[in-house]
N, C-alpha and C positions, 0 to 999 in steps of 0.2 A: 421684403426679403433682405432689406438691408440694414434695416433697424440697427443691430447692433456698434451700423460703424458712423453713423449718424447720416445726415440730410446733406449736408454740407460738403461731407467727405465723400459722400459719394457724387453731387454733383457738379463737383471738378476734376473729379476720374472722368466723369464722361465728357467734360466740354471738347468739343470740336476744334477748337483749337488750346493749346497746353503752352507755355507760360512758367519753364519751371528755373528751379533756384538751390544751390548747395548751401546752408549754415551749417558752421559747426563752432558749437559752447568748445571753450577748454574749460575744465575744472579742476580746481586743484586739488589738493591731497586734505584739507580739511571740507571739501565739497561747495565751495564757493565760486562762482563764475568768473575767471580772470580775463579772459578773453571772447570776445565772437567776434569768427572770420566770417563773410559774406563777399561775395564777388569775386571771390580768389580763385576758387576751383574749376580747372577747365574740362573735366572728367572724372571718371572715375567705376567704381563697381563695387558691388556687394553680392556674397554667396551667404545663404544660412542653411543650414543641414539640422535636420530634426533630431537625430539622432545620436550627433558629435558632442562632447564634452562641452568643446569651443563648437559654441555656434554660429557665429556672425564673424566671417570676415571680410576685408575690402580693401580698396586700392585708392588712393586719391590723387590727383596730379593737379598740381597749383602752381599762380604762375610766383615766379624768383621775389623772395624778401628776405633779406636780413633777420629780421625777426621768426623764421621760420628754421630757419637753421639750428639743430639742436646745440643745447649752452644752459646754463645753471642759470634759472630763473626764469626762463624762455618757457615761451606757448608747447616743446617740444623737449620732453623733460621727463625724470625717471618719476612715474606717481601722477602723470597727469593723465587726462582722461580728455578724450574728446565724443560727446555727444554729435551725434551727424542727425541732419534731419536735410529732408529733401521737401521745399515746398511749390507748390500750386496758386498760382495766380487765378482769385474768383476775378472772374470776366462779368458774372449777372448781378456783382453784388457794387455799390457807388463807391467808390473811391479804389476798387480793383483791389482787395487784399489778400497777403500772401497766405493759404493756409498751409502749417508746416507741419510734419508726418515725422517721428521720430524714429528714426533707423536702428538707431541700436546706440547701448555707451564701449568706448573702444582705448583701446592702451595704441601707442604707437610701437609697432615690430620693429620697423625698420626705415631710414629713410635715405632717398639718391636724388642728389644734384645734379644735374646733367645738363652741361653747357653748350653749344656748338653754335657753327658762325651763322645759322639760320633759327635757332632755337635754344628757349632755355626753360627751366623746368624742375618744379622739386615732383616727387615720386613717392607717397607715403604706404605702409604697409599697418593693415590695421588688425585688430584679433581683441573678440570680447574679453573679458576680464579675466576669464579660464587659462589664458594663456600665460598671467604670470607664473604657473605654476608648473608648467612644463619642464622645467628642469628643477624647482623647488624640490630638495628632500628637508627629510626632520631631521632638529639639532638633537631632541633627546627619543628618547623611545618610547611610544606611542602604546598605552595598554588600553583597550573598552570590554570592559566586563562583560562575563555573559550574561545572560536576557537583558541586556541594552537594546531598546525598539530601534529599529532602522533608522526609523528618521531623526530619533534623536542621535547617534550613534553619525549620522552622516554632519547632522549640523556641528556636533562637537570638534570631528576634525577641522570643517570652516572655522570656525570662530578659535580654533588651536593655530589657524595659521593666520589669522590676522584679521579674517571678514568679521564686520559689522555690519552689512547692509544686506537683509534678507527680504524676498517676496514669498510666495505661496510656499508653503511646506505641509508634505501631507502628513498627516500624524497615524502611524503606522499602526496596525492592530495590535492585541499584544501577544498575536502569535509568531509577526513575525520580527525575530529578534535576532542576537547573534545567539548560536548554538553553541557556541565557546567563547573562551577568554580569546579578542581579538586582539593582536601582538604586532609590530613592527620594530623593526629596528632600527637605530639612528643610521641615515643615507638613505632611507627608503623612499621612494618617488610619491608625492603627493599625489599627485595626477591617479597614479597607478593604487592608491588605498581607494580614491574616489571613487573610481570603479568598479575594486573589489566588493563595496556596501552598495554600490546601487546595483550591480549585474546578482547579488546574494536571493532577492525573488523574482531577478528578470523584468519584471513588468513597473518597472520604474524610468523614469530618467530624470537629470538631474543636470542645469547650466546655468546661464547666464541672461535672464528676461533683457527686452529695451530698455530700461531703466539702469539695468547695472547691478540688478538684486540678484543673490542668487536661491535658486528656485527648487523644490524638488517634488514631483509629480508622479501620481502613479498613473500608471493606464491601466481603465479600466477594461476587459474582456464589454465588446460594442454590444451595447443593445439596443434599438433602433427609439426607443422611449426614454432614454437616457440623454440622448444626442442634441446638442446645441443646432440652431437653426446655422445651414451655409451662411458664410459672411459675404459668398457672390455669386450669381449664377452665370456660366461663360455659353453661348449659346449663339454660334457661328451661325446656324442655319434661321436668324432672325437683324433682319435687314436693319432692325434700329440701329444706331448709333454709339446706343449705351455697350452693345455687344462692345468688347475689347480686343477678342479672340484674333492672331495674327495666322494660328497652324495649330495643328492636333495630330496626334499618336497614341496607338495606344496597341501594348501588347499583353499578350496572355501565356500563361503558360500551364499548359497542361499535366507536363511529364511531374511535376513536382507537387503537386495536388497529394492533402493527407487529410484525414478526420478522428483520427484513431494517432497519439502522441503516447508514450511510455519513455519514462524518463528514470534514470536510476542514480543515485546518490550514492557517495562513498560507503562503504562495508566498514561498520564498527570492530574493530581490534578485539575489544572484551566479549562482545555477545555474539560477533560471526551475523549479525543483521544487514541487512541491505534497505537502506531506506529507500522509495519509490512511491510515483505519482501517475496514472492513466488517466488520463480527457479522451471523451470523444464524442463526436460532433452527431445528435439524436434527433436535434430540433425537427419534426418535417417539412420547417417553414426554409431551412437550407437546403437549396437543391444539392450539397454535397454531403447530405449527413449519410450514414452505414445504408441505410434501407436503401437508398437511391442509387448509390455507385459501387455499393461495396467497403466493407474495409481497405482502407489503404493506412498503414499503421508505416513509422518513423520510431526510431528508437535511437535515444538522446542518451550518453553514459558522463555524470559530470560529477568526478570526484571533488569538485568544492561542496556540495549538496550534503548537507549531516542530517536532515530528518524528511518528514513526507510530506511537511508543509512547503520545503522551500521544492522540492518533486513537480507537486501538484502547481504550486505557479509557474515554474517554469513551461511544464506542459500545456496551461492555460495558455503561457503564453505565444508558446509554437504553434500550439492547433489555432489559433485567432490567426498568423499570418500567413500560414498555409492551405486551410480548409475552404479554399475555393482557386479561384484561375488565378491568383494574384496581379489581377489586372495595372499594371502601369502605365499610367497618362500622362505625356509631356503634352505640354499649350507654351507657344509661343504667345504672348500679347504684350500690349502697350504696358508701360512699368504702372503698379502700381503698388501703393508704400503703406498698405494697411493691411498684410498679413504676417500670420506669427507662425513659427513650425505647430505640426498637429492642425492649423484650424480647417473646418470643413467648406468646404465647395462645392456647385454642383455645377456637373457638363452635360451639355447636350452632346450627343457622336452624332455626329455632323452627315454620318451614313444610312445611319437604323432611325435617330431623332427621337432616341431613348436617353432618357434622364434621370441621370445615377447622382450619389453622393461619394466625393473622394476627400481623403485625407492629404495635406499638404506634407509631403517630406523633406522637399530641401526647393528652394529654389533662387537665380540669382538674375541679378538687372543691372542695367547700364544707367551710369548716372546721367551722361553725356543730356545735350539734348540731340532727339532724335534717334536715343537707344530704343531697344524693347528687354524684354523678360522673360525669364525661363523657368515653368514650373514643375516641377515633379508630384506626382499624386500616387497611391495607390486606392483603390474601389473599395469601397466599405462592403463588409460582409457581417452584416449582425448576427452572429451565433450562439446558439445556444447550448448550456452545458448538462448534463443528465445528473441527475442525482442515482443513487445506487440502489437497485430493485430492491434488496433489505429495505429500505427506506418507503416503499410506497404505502403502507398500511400506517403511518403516521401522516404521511401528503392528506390519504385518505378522511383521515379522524379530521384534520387539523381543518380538512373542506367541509367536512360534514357539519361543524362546527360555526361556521361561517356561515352557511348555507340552510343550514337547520334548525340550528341552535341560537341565531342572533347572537354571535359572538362581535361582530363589528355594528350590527344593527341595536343591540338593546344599549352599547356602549354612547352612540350617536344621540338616540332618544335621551338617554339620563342630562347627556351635554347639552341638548335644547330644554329640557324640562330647568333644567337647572342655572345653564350660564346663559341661557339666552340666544345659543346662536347654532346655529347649523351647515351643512355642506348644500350646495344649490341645486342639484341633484341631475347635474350638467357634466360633470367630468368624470373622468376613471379613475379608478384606482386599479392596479396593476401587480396582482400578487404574483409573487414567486419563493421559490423552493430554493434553498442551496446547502451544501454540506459541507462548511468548513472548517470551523472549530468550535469543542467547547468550551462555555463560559464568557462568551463573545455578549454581542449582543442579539438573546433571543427573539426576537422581535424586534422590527425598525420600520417605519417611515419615512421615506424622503421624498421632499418639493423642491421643483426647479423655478426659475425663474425666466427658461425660456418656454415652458409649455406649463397648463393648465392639469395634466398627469400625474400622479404620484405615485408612489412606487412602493408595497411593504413586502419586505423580506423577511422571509423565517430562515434559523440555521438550526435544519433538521439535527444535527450532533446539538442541541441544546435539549432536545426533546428524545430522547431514545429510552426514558422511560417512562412517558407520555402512557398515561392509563386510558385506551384506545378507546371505553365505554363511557369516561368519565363525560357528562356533561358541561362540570365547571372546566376541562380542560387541565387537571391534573396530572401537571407533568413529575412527580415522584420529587419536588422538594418543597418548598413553604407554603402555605397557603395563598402567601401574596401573589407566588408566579403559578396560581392559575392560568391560564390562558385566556378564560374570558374578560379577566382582570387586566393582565398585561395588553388585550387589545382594546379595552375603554381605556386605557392610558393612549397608545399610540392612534385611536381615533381621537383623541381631543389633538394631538398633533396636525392627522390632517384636515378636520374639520378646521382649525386656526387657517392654516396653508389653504384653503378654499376660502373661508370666509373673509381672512384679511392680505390676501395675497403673500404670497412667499417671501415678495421683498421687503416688507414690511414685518413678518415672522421673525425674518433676520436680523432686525432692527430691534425686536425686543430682548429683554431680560434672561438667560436661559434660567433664572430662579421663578420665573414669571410659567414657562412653558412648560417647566418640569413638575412646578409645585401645582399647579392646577390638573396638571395628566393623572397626578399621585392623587390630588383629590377624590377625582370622579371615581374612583375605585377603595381609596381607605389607604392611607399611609400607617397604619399600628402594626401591623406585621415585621415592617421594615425598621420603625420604631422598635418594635421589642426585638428583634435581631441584633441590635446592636447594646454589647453589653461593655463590661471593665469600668463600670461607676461604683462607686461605696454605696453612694444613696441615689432616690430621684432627685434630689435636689439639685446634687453635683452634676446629674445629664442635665437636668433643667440649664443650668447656668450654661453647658458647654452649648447645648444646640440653639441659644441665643446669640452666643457667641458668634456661632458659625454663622446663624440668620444673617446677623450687623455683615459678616464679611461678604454673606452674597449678595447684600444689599448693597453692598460697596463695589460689586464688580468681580468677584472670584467665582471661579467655578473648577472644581478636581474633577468631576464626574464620579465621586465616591457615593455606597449611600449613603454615607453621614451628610452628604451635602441636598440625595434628595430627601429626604428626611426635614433635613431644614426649611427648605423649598416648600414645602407641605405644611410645614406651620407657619410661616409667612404665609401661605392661599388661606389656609384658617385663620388664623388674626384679621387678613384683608375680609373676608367674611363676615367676620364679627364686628367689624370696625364699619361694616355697612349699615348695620343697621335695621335693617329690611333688606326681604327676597328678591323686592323690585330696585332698589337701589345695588342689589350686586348685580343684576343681570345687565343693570344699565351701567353697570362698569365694563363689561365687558362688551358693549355696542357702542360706547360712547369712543374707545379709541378706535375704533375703525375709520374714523373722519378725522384722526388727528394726522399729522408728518412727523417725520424726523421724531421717532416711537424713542431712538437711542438716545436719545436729549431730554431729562427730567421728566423720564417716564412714569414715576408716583405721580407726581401732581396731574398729569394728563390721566393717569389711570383712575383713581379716586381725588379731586383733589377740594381734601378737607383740609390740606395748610396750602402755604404760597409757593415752599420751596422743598425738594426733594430731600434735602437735609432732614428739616420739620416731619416728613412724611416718613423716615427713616425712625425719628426718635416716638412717632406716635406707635408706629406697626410695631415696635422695640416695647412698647410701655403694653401696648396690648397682649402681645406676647407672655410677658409678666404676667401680669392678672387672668387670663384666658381659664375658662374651668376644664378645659379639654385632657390639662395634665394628668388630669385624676385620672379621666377615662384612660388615657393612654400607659399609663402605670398599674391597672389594676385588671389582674389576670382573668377575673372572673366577667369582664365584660366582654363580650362578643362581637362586639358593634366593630366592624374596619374600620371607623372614624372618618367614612364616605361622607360625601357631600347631602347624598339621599338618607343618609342613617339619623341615628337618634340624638345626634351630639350636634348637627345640622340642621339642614329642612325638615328633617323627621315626616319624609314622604308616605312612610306608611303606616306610621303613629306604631313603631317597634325599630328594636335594633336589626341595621342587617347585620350576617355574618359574613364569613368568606362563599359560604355556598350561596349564600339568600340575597346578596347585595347585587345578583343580576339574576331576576327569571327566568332561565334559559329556556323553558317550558312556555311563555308567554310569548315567545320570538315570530315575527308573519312575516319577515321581508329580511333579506340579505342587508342589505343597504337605504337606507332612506334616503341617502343626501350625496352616493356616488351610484356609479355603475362599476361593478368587480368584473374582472377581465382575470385568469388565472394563464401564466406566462409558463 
């Protein structure tokens, strides 16, 4: 259960007796260590709030130095930075070393002297990195175009005022963008723009990690398959040791209970429209959804809101904190220095001896020895969101398909017959339905790395003209985005994510995971989609071009890139040799590490070094006879793995219709179990 935060760290949290110690790095303004104080600090505290801008801050009291006093060139100085870390004396380990737990990177607020004839004493005031910007406004005036994505649009103003140093950044969909030309004016509060781009879909936040990076995160609407394992389990009513637990609280509140959200956006001037969004809460696995208690509907009126996309997330995001008791839990216990806001926990209640999962909000600790900790939590509540009864007669199809049709089963069989490898017929896969925009991504995949679950989502608005009888799953545009096409692509996804674990998935190529998905189903569609050449020659040259650069490391997410991606998987193909030397390409890395370090030569390797491997897939490419096929209108074949330009598994071309049997299909799944959410 503790895995995440390792062996070691956890067992010096528990030792029976603690041994603890304050370090803190100064850092300078080019990020080099000019100082570590050690032994100086006689107290202190730290608060972090999940939800503030500035998230971490603290107090430190040290005893009296000269060198502490702030002065030009000093440890306490405008641009310096102090890392604080609080460490743990290992007691079971030989020679008793300190292990040290990094608190947070901090600016100095303020600092006091304070002399008297029994005491003396500096006093420092600390605040993450966010805080130099609390009175920051702009020198000039600030324009971001419209449909600027979020997160791009947020990182621009960081790095307009000075940041270089980023961690996670979510890369926003591209619906959700700015709705206008975003404008400020010179004096406008930094702080105060920050805001206004992170609160624009609600379901974001945006500060300042331990490290000092700054970070921006969306939250996702909870779903209990989604969720990282607790980083602790606090559990009063169990006499070990390891417990930490000092006191427990824990309130409910009823009166404010809603499952039913309606949210309205500002009224456009020209067309007299009012943009708006409705959630509500249907799941039957929520004791609060409509059937069970009733509507209880909220109505949210937020003239910043210009369309129904930013509507609908806000109301996602109201009905996820409202739609059950909003349980809050304070725990008193012993300090411990390995939690981040947001991570999960789980409490026994010490009365009923029911064991829940809660979110960390804010919580704060005495550095002192002989402090303890104060944690704030609210109860997780995995909800579920409805799609719109219009919408069930495609749910319908799109199951039938799956289920009848071998739309995820015939795709799995072509990937064994073909690459060699399979799912172990052990885990789940975990469909669901949603309706958010179209032109997204119709279909997806996603694996975790804490659980053995995967997850594929359809976005019903990508299918609304989804021909409800079709068997190939023709959704009313190319032949490529068949449906049973587009899910042998995303099952070679999770087939890889079972067969070579997720974190190793991650480790590889995305020219590697994309141009093989395109494989198993025929990249020529997507190929001849893409026009503005004089000749074939002149695309010939360009999607080389592109190859070399995805072989170098790029990736747009355009199709010209999967496209590329697809004639790289066919070169590597050809460059095999034989059926049993590709399939033992695709078995042989599963025993390799570290996938991201000169991944040709571990994938196929006929040279020594990934360069070489680069200039052979490059020459191959050249010479490959597949151009012709792919250029010449009259041939039918998708240029699949199974087709005629390949294995030639059925000694004829396939087409779009023929390149999967749907009529042949016996089983849902070969190598998962389908669970539909």
């Amino acid at each position: 259960m503790y895995s995440s935060i390792g062996t070691q760290a956890q067992s010096v949290h528990t030792q029976p007796i603690r041994n603890v110690s304050t370090t803190i790095q100064v850092i300078d303004t080019d990020g080099s260590i000019i100082d570590t104080i050690a032994g100086k600090t006689t107290g202190g505290s730290l608060s972090v709030t999940a939800d503030s801008l500035t998230r971490r801050t603290g107090t430190l009291t040290m005893v009296v130095d000269p060198d502490y006093i702030p002065k030009d060139g000093g440890v306490v100085w405008f641009g310096k930075q102090f890392k604080l870390y609080q460490g743990i004396q290992d007691l079971t380990t030989s020679g008793h070393p300190v292990v040290n737990f990094l608190l947070g990177t901090f600016l100095v607020d303020e600092e006091t002297l304070a002399i008297s004839a029994s005491d003396s004493s500096i006093s420092i005031k600390l605040s993450d990195k966010m805080t130099q910007y609390d009175e920051k406004t702009l020198e000039n005036e600030l324009i971001i175009p419209k449909g600027t994505l979020i997160s791009v649009a947020i990182r621009k103003v960081m790095e307009l005022v000075g940041e270089t140093t980023f961690g996670y950044i979510y890369e926003s969909s591209s619906d959700e963008i700015l709705t206008y030309d975003y404008t400020k004016e010179v004096g406008s509060n930094v702080t105060d723009i920050i805001k206004d781009l992170r609160d624009m879909y609600m379901d974001y936040q945006c500060g300042y990690n331990i490290k000092g990076e700054f970070e921006f995160r969306k939250l996702e609407i909870q779903k209990s398959v989604d969720t990282i394992e607790p980083k602790w389990i606090f559990d009063s009513t169990n006499q070990d040791r390891a417990d930490l637990t000092l006191s427990f609280s824990e309130t409910y509140n009823l009166k404010n209970v809603r499952n039913r959200v309606v949210v309205y956006g500002a009224t456009n001037t020209s067309t007299g429209l009012t943009p708006q969004g409705v959630v509500r809460i249907t799941d039957s696995k929520n004791p609060f959804n409509v059937d069970a208690i009733g509507t209880k509907t909220t109505i949210i009126v937020d003239t910043k809101l210009s369309n129904d996309i930013q509507c609908v997330a806000e109301a996602k995001y109201n009905v996820w904190k409202t739609a059950h008791f909003q349980e809050s839990c304070t725990i008193s216990c012993i300090p411990m220095y390995i939690f981040e806001p947001n991570d999960l926990v789980e409490i026994v209640n010490p009365e009923t001896g029911n064991k829940y999962r809660y979110m960390i909000d804010s919580f704060s600790l005495d550095l002192a020895i002989g402090g303890d900790m104060s944690i704030t939590t609210h109860k997780m509540y995995y909800v579920g969101l409805e799609y719109g009864d219009e919408e069930i007669p495609i749910v319908n199809a799109i199951k039938k398909g799956i289920n009848q049709l071998g739309w995820l089963s015939l795709g799995e069989q072509r990937i064994k017959d073909c690459y060699g490898i399979s799912g172990a017929g052990e885990n789940t896969i975990v469909v669901r339905f949603t309706s958010i925009s179209k032109g997204g991504e119709q279909a997806a995949v996603t694996g975790y790395t804490t659980t053995k679950t995967q997850t594929m989502e359809f976005d019903l608005m990508d299918y609304q003209n989804l021909n409800l009888s079709s068997e190939d799953g023709d959704a009313g545009r190319s032949k490529g985005d068949y449906l049973d096409r587009i899910l042998a692509h995303e099952m070679f996804h999770a087939v890889s994510n079972d067969y070579y674990g997720v974190s190793n998935t991650l480790d590889m190529p995305v020219w590697f995971k994309e141009g093989f998905a395109e494989l198993i189903h025929g990249g020529k569609d997507r190929y001849q989609s893409i026009t503005g050449f004089k000749t074939d020659a002149e695309k010939k040259t360009y999607f080389i071009n592109k190859a070399k650069a995805l072989l170098n490391n790029t990736w747009e997410s355009t199709s010209e890139d999967y496209v590329a991606a697809y004639l790289i998987a066919s070169a590597l193909y050809y460059l095999c040799g034989s059926i049993n030397a590709f399939k033992q390409m695709f078995t042989r890395i599963k025993n390799e590490n570290n996938l991201n370090l000169n991944f040709l030569t571990k994938l196929l390797p006929l040279k020594s070094t990934n360069d070489e491997m680069i200039e052979e897939i490059i020459d191959e490419m050249n010479n490959m006879s597949l151009w012709n096929a792919l250029n010449d209108s009259n041939d039918t074949d998708t240029g699949s793995i199974g087709g005629s330009h390949f294995m030639n598994i059925y000694n004829k071309g396939l087409d779009a219709s023929s390149v999967f049997d749907d009529a042949s299909a016996s089983t849902v799944s070969s190598g998962f179990k389908v669970i539909y959410d």
